[in-house]
LOTOR-343743 format. One line per field, with one value per atom (N, C-alpha, C): residue number from 1; residue in one letter; x, y, z. Coordinates in steps of 0.05 Angstrom, whole numbers, plus 5000, padded with zeros to 4 digits. Atoms other than C-alpha are relative to their C-alpha. Example, Ala and Ser with C-alpha at 12.3 -4.5 7.8 and 13.67 -1.06 7.14 Angstrom:
BEGIN
nr = (1|1|1|2|2|2) .
rest = (A|A|A|S|S|S) .
u = (5018|5246|5018|4984|5273|4985) .
v = (4976|4910|5024|4976|4979|5022) .
w = (5000|5156|5000|4999|5143|5014) .
END
This chain:
BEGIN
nr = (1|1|1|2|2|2|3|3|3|4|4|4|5|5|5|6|6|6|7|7|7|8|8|8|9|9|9|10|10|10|11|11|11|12|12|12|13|13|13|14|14|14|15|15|15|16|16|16|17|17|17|18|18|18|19|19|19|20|20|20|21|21|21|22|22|22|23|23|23|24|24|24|25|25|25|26|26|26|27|27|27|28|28|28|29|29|29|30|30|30|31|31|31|32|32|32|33|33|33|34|34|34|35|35|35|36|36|36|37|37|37|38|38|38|39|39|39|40|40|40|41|41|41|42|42|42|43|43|43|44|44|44|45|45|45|46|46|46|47|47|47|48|48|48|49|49|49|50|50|50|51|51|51|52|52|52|53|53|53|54|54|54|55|55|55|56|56|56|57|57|57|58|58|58|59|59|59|60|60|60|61|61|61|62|62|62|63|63|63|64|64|64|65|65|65|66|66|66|67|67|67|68|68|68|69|69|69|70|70|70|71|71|71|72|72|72|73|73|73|74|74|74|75|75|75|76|76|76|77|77|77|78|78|78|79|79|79|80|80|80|81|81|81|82|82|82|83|83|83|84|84|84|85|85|85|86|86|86|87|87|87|88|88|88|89|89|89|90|90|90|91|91|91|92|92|92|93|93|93|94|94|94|95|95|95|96|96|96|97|97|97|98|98|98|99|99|99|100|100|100|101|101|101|102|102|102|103|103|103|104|104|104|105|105|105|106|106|106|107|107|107|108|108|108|109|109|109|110|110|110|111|111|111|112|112|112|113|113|113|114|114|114|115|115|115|116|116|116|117|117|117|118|118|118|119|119|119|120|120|120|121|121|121|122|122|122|123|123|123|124|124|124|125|125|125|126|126|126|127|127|127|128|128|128|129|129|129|130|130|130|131|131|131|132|132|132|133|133|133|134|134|134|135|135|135|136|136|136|137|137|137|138|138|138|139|139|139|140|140|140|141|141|141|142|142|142|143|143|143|144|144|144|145|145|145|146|146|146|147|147|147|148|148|148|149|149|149|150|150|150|151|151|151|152|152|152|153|153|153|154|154|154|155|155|155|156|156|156|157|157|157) .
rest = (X|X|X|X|X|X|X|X|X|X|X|X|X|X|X|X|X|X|X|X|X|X|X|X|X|X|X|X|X|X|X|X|X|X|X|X|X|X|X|X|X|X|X|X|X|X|X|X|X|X|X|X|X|X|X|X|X|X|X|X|X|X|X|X|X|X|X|X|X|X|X|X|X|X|X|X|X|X|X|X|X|X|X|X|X|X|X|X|X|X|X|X|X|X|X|X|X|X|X|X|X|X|X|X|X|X|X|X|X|X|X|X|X|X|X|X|X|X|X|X|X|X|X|X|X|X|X|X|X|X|X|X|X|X|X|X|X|X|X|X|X|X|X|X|X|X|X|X|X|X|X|X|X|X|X|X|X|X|X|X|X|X|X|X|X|X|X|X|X|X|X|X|X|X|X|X|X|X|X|X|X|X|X|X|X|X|X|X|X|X|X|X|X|X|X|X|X|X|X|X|X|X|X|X|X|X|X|X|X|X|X|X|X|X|X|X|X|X|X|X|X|X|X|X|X|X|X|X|X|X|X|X|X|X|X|X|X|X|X|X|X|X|X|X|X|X|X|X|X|X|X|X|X|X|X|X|X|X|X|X|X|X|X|X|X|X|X|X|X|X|X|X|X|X|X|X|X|X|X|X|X|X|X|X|X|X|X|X|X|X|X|X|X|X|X|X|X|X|X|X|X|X|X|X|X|X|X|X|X|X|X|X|X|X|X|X|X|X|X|X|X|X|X|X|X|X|X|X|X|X|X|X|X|X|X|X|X|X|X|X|X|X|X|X|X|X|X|X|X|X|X|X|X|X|X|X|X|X|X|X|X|X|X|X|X|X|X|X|X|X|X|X|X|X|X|X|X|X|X|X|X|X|X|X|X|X|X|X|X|X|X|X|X|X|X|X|X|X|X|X|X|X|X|X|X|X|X|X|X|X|X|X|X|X|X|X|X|X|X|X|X|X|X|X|X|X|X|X|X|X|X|X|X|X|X|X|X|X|X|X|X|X|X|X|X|X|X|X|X|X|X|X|X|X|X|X|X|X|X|X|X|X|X|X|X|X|X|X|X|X|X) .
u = (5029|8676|4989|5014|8628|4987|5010|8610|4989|5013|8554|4986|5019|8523|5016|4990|8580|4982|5005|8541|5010|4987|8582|4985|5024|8559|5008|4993|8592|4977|5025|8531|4987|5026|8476|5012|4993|8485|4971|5016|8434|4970|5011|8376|5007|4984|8389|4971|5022|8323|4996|4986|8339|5030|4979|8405|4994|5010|8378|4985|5007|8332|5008|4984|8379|5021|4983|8423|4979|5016|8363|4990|5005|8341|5028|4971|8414|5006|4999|8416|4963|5022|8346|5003|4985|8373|5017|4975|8434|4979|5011|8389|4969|5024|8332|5021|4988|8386|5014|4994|8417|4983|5023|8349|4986|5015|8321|5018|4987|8383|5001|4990|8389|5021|4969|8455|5006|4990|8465|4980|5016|8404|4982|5020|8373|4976|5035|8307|4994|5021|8260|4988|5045|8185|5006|5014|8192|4994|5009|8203|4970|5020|8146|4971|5015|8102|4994|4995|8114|4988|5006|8103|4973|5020|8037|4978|5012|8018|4987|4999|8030|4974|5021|7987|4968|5032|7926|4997|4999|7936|4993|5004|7938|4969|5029|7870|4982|5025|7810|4982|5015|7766|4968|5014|7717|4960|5024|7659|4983|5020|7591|4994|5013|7569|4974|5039|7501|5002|5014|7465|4989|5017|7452|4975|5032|7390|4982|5012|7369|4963|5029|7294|4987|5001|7293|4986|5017|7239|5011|4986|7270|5023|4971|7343|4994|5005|7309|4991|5009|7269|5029|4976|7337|5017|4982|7379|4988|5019|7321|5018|5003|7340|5039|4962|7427|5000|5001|7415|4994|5003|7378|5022|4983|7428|5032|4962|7499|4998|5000|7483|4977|5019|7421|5016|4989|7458|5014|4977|7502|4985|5014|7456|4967|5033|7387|4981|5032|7327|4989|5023|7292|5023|4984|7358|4998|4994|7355|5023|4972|7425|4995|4994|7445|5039|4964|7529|4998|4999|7528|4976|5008|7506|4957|5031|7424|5008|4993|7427|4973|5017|7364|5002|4986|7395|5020|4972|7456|5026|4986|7508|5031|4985|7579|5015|4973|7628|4982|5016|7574|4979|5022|7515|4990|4998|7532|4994|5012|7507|5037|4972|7592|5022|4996|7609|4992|5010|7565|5008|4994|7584|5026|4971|7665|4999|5005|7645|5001|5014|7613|5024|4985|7662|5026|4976|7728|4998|4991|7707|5000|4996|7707|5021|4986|7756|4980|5012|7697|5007|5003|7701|4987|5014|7656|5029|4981|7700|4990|5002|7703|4983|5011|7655|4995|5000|7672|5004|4993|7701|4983|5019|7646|4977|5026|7591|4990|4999|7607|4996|5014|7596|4963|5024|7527|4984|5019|7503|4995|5002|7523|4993|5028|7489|4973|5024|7430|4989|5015|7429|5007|5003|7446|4974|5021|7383|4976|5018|7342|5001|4998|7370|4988|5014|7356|4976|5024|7286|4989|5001|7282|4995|4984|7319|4972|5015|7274|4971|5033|7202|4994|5005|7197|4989|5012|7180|5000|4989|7173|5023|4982|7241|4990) .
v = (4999|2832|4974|5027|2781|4987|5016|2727|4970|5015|2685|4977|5023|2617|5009|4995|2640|5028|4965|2710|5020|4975|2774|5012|4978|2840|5016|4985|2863|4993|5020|2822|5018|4987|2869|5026|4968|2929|5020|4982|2987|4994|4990|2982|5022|4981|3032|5020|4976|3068|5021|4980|3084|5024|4987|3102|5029|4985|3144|5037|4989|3178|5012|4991|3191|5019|4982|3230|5023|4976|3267|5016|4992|3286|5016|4980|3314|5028|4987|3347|5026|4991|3375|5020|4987|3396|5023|4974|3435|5023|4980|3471|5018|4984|3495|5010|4984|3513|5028|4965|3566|5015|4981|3584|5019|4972|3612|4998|4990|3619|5029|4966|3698|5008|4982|3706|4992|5014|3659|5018|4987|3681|5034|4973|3742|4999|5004|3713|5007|4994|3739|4988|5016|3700|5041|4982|3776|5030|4985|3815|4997|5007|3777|5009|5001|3790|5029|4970|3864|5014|4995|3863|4995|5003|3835|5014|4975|3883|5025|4977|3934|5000|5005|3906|4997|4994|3898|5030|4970|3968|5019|4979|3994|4989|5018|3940|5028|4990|3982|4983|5029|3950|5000|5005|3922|4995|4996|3935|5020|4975|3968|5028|4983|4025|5000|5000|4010|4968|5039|3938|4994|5007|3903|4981|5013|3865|5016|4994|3914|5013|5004|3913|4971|5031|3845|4984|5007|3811|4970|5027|3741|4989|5001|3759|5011|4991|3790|4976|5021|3729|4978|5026|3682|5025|4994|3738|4995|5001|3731|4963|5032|3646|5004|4998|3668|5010|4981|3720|4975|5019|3663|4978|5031|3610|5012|4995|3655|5025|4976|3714|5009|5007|3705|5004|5010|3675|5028|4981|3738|5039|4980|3795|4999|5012|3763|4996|5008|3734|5023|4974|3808|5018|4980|3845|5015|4979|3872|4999|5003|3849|4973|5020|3795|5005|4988|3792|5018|4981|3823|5022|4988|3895|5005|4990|3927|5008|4993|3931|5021|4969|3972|5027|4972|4029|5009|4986|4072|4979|5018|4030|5008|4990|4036|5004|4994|4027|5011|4982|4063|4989|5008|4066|4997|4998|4063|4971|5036|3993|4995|5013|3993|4996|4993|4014|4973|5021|3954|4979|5012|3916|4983|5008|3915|4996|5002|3915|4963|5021|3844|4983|5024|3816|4996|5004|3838|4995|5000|3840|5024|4964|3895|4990|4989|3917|4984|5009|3906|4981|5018|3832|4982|5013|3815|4987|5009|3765|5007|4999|3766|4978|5033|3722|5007|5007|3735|4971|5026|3670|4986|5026|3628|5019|4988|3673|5006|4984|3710|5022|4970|3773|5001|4988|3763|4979|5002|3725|5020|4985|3778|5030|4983|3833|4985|5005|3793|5000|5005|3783|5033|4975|3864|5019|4990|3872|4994|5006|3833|5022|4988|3874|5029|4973|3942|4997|4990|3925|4995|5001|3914|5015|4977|3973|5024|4977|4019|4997|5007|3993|4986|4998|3977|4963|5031|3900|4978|5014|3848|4976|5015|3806|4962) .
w = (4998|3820|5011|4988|3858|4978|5007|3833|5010|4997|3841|4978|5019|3804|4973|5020|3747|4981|5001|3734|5017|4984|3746|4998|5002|3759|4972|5028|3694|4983|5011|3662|4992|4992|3682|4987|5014|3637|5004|5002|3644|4966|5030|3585|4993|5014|3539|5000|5008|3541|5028|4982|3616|5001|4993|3602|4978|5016|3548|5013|4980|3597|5020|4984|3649|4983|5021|3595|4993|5002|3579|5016|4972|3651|5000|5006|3652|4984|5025|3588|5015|4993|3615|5023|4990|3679|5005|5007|3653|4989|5024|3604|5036|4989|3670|5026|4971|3727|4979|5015|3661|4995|5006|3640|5023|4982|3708|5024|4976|3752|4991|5002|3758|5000|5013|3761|4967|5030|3700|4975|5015|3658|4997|5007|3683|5015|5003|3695|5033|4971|3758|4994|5001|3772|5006|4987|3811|4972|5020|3742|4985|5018|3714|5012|4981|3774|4996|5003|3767|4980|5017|3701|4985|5003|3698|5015|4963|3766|4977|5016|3705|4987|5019|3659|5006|4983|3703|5006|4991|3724|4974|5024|3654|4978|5011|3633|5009|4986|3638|5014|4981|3683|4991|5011|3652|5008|4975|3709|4990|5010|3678|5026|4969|3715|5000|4990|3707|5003|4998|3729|4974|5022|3667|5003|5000|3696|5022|4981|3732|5001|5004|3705|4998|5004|3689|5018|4978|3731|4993|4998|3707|5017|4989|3729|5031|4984|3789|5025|4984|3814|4999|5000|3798|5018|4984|3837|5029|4972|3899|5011|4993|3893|4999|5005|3891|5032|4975|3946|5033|4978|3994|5000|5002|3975|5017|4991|3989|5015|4983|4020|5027|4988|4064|5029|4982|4112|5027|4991|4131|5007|4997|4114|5002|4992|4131|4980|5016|4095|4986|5005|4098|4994|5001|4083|5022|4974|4148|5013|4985|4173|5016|4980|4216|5001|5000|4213|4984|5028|4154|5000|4992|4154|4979|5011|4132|4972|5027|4066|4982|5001|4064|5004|4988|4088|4981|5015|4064|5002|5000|4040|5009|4995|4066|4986|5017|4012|4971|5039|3953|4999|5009|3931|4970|5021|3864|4983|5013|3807|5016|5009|3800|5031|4970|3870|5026|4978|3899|4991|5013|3853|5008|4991|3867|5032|4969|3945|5005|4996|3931|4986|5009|3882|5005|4989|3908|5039|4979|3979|5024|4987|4035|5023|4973|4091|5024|4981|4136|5014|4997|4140|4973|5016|4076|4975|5010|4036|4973|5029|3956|4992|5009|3921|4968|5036|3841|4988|4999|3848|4990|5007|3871|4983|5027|3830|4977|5030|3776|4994|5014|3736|5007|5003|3721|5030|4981|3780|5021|4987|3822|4996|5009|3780|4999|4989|3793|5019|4968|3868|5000|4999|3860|4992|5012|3811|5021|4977|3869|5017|4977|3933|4990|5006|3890|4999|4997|3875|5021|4976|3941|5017|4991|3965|4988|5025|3905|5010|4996|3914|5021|4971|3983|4995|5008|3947|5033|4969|4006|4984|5014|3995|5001) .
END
């Protein structure tokens, strides 16, 4: 072994709280390549994936079929101030269209509260992206309670 200034390298021993650590990283190791190798254990992510596919499938979906603000002149004027802020943009100021189609008119994917509802929060085919995300349940029964009294009483938007 080298030696320098009468210190070897035999000297320099590991602390013990690394070496400790490094045994447990190991020990840690062994125990996660048996737990989710598939041949060794069994384990899928794709069983689990499958199995939760199930479970949404068998949830009832928890989507009213009526608008719960859909009298609500409070939730109506706060869906008017949602509507200009995120949707404006796409289907115009006056709901008359711009990208995004007339929403005065016959709707394409339903004209139903639950129907317009899932259109808006999952999204359409069209091009219209999902916005449950950024909105929510009840904001987006609000900017729905707006566009209907809109749609209903000829209101100016």
């Amino acid at each position: 072994m080298a030696e320098v200034d009468g210190v070897k390298e035999a000297d320099n021993k590991i602390p013990k709280g690394w070496l400790i650590a490094f045994i447990a990283v190991i020990i840690w190791l062994i125990w996660y390549i048996a737990a989710y190798t598939p041949g060794i254990s069994g384990y899928s992510q794709y069983k689990d994936l499958e199995e939760d596919k199930i479970k949404e499938a068998a949830a009832p979906s928890a989507v009213p079929t009526e608008n719960p603000y859909e009298k609500d002149q409070k939730a109506i004027a706060e869906g008017k101030l949602i509507y200009a802020s995120d949707c404006g943009f796409c289907h115009g100021e006056d709901l008359k269209g711009g990208v995004g189609p007339d929403l005065t008119g016959n709707l394409k994917y339903g004209e139903t509260d639950d129907k317009k509802f899932l259109s808006i929060s999952g999204g359409t085919d069209g091009g219209m992206p999902p916005f449950e995300q950024q909105l929510g349940r009840d904001r987006i029964w609000k900017v729905l309670a707006y566009v209907d009294s809109v749609r209903e009483y000829g209101a100016k938007p």
